[in-house]
N, C-alpha and C positions, 0 to 999 in steps of 0.2 A: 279411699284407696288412692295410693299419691301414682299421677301421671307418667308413663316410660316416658325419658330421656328423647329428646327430638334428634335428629338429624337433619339438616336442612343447608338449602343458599335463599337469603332472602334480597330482594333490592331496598337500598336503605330510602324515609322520606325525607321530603325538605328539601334542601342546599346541598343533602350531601349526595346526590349524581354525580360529583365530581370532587376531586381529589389531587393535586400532583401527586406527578411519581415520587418526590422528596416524600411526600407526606406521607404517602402508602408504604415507601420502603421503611420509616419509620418506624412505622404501624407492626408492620411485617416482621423486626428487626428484634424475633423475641436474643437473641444474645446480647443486646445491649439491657431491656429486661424493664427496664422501667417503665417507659411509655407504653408497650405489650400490655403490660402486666396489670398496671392500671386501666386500660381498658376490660380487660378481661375480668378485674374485678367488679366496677362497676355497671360493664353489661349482664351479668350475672345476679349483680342486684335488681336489675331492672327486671330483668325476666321472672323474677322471683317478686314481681308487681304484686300486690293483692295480699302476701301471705305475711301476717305482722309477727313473725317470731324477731325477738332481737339480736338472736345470736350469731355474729358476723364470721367467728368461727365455726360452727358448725354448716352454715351456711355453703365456706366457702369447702370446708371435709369433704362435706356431702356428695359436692359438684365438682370434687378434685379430675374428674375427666374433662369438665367443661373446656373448650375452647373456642376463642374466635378468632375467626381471620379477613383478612380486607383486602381484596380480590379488583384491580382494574380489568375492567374487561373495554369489548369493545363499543356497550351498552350502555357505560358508565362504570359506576361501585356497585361490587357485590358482596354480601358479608357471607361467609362459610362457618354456621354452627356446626359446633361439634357435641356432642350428650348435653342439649339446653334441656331446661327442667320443662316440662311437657305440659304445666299448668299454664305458660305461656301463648298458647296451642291450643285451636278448636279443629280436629277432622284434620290434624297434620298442618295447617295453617296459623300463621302467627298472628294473634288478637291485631288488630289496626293500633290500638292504641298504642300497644308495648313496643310496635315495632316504630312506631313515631320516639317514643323515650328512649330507646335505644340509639336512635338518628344522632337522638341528644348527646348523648353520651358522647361519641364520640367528634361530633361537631364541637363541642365545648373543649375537650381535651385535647384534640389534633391544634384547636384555632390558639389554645393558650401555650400547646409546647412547641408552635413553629413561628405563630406570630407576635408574643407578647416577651417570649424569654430570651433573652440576648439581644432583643432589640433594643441600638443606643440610646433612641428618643426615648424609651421608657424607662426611667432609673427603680427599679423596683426596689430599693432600698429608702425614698424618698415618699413623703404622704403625695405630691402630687403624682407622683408616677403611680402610685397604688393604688390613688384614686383614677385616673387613665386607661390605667389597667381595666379595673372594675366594668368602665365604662363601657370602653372596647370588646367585653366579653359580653355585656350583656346585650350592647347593640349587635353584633356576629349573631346573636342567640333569638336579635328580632322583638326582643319584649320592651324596649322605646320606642314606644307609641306618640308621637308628635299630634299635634292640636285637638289631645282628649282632654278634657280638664281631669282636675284630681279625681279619682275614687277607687284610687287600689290601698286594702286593708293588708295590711301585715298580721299575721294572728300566731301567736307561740304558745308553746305548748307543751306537756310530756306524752310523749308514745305511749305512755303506759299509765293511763287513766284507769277509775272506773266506768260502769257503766251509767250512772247518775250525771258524773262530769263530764263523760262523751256526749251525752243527747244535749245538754245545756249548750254547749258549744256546735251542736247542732242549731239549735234555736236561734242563739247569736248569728251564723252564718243564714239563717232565714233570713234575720232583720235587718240584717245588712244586704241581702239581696232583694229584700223589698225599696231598698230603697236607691235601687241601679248602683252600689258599690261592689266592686270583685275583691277576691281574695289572691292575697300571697301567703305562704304558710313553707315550714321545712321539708314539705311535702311525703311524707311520712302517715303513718296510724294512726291514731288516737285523737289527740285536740288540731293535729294538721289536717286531718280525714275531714273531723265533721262539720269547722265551718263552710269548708267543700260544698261539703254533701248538704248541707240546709240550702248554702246560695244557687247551687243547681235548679232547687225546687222557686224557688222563689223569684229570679231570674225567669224559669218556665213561665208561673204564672203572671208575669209581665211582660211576657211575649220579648225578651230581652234572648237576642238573637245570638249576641258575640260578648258573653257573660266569660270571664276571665279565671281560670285557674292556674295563676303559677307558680310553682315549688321549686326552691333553690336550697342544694345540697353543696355536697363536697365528698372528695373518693374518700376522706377518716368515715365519715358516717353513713353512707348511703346502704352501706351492708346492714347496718344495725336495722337504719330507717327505710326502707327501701317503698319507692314511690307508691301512693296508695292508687288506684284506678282511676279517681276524677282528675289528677291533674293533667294538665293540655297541655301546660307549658313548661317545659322541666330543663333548668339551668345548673349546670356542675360548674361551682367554682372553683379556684383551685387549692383550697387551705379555707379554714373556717373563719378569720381574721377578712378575706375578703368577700368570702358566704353574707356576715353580720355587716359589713358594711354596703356590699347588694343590698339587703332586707332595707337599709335607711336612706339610703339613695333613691331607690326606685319606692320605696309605699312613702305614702302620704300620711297615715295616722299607724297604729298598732295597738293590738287588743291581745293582754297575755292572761294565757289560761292557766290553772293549776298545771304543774311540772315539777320536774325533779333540778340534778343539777345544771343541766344544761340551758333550762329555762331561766334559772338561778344567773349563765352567765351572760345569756343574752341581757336581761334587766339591767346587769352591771356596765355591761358594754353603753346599751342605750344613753341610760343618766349618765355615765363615765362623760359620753358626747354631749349631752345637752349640759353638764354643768360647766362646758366651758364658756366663759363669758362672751367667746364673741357668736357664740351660738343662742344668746338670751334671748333675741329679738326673732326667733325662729320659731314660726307654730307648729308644733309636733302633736297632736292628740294621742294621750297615752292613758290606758285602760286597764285596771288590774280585775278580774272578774269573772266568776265560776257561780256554780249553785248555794243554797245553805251550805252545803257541810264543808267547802271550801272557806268560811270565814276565819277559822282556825289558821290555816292554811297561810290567807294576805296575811292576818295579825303579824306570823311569825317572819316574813317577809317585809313586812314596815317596819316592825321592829329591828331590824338586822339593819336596813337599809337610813334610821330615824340614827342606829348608833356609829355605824361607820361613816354617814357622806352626810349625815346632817340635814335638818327643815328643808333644805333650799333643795337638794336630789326629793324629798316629799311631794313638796309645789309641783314637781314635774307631771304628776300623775293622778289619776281619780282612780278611787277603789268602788265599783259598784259589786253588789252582792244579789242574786235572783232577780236580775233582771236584765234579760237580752234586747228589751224593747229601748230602755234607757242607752245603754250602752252603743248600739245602731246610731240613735238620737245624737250621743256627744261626738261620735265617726264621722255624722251627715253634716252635723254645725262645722265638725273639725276642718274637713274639704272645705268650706266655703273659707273661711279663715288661711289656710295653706293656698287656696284661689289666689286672696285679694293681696299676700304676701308675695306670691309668686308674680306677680302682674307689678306688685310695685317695686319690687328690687329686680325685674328683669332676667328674674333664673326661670330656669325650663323647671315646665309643668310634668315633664318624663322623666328628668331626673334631678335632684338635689344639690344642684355644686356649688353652694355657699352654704349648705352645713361644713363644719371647718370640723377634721377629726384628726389629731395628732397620730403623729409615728408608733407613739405609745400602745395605740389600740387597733395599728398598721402591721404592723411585722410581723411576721408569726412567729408564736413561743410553742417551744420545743419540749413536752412535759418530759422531761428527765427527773431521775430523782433529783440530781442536782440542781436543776434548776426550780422543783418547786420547791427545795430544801431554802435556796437563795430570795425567795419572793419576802419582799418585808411589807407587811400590813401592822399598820401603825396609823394612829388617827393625826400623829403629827407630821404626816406627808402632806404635799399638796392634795387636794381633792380628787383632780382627776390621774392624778399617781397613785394612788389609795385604790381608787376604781379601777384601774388599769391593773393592778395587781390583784386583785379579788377578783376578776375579771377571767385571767390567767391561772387563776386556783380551781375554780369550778371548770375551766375546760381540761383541765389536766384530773379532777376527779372523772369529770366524760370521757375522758380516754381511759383512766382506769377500771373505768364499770365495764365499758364496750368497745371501744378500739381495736382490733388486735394487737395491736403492737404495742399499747395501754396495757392490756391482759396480759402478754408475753413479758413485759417489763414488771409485771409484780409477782407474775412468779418465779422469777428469778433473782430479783431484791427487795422483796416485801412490800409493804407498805408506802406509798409518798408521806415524809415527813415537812407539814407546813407547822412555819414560826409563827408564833401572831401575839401581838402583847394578850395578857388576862382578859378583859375585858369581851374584844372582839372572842377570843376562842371560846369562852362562855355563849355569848350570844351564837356562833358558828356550831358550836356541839348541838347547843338547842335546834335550831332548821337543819341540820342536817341529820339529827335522832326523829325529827318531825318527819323527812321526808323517808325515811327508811320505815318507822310506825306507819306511816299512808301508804306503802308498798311504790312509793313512786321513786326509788333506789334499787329495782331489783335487778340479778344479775342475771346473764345470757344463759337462756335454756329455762329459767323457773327456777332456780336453786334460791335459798338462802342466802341474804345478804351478808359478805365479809366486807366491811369499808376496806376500802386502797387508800387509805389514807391515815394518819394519825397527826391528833393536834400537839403540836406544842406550843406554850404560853413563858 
């Protein structure tokens, strides 16, 4: 039986006691609509912690009374719910945790629309400024951690696993907390949930006191994905272009699970960066790895990835198949390797700033029809152009599976039509009829999969 609707004032945690009035009237300023509105969206997903539906519109239906408000008082910030979903809530009180990711929310989104946008030093049109950016929010957010050496795991994934491929990525998430490494993950359901939940345990039995959970989102997908219960440290970026490039700045290695498309873009993002040349001499550990019935699964994934970016995006990665103990293993080597690099080129060991990532995979693309109609995937581009647009294809089917605003743009002009010579689309129908056969394409609510998309060659 689903929880009544809360009503409440809570006091937020963290940094946010305090606020200007610029900031709060902002906040406050639902007739200007944006900054409101995104709040109110993704505090909504937050509150909705715990429950893995993916439907960002019924989500948001449902809770169509929902409101919040951000309150100066004399005491500090106070936040004013209006009908919160009551799952959030034990005895009228709000879970500790939920109320700490909510802190999130809005500390990530006040500090990026007062401090980083319109500010001159930052050119957010520019890789350095984007990468500044990046920085900026994550430091405000507290998760640069100075004089720990490496051992934060990146781990990707689809929401919407089986039950076979969930506990695996439990197991992973053991072994790597057997061995004092923490997790970063989209913080989400499914393959973000369990290596969580395995490092919890394991972490435990190491007596490992300030074991690491942190999930880095963005307001497109937090409704879809909305924060699963172990993470502690929940960072909203602001566009997904600068979500993937947090995920490789801040972790040290990366271990990707079975997924659908979105897993699909992140891989593309990743090699996109490491096959640029002056990125060769950069130790990255990268992990492709699920149980048996996931080997299907990489095959069709190496092959996609052997035909469009060539041997040299292959060399970037190891495919291990049932076995989490291994995998942990090439993480643990990987850290000391990312160590003895970090120490002799003199870059911080908290964040990344001699990985070099062009504009290409900076900016953010806008899936319109028109613009995935304009995407050219062609094996006779440069390499990391090729990437960079395959890259931008799979987040633009992510926005048409789940997005709203993805959802709301195909049902009013059909389909996204992508070009791509014979070749690739042959290879692209194939993992993309694979990922809809493994259910890991399916649409908001349980329905039957329609692709948002159609190839042309």
């Amino acid at each position: 039986m689903a929880a009544e609707p809360v009503t409440t004032r809570i006091y937020p945690a963290g940094m946010l006691y305090t606020l200007s009035r610029h900031e709060v009237e902002r906040l406050q300023d639902v007739s200007r609509g944006d900054l409101a509105e995104l709040v109110r969206r993704c505090a909504l997903a937050v509150l909705n912690s715990g429950n893995e539906s993916d439907d960002a519109e019924a989500l948001i239906a449902q809770n169509k009374d929902f409101s919040i408000e951000v309150q100066q008082v004399n005491r500090g910030l106070r936040l004013e719910l209006n009908n919160a979903p009551g799952s959030a809530f034990v005895d009228g009180r709000i879970i500790e945790g939920i109320r700490e990711l909510l802190s999130a929310v809005i500390r990530d989104l006040v500090y990026f629309d007062s401090e980083i946008i319109g500010r001159p030093y930052l050119d957010l049109a520019s890789s350095a400024g984007i990468t500044n950016a990046v920085f900026e929010v994550l430091r405000n957010a507290g998760v640069l951690v100075p004089e720990v050496e490496p051992n934060l795991v990146v781990c990707w994934g689809g929401h919407s696993i089986g039950r076979s491929e969930y506990e695996y990525t439990k197991d992973c998430g053991y072994e790597l907390g057997l061995r004092y490494l923490n997790v970063i993950t989209g913080c989400g359901p499914g393959a973000m949930k369990g290596p969580m939940k395995g490092a919890t345990i394991a972490h435990a039995k190491q007596r490992a006191k300030h074991g690491r959970y942190i999930g880095i989102s963005e307001p497109g997908i937090i409704a879809a994905e909305s924060p699963n219960p172990i993470v502690k440290e929940l960072v909203i970026m602001p566009d997904i272009e600068k979500r993937l490039e947090a995920f490789v700045r801040l972790g040290h290695g990366i271990v990707v699970f079975p997924g659908g498309a979105g897993t699909a873009e992140e891989i593309l993002y990743l090699l996109g960066v490491l096959l640029n040349p002056r990125n060769a001499e950069i130790p990255f550990p990268l992990v492709f790895t699920g149980p048996p019935g996931a080997a299907t699964y990489f095959e069709q994934i190496d092959n996609f990835i052997r035909l469009t970016l060539g041997e040299k995006a292959c060399a970037r990665y190891q495919v291990v198949v049932d076995d989490p103990e291994e995998v942990a293993h090439i993480m643990y080597q990987g850290m000391e390797e990312v160590r003895k690099c970090r120490i002799r080129t003199n870059d911080a060991f908290y964040f990344n700033w001699l990985l070099n990532i062009e504009e290409s995979f900076q900016i953010p693309f806008q899936p319109t029809h028109a613009n995935m109609r304009a995407l050219e995937l062609r094996r006779d581009l440069p390499l990391h152009e090729l990437a960079a647009n395959l890259r931008r294809m799979f987040s633009g089917i992510v926005a048409g599976n789940v997005k709203p605003e993805g959802l709301q743009a195909i049902r009013e002009h059909g389909p996204f039509e992508i070009r791509c010579e014979p070749e690739i689309a042959d290879s692209l129908d194939a993992l993309l009829t694979g990922f809809v056969s493994g259910n890991r394409m399916k649409l908001p609510g349980g329905s039957a999969y329609e692709p948002c998309y159609r190839l042309v060659s």
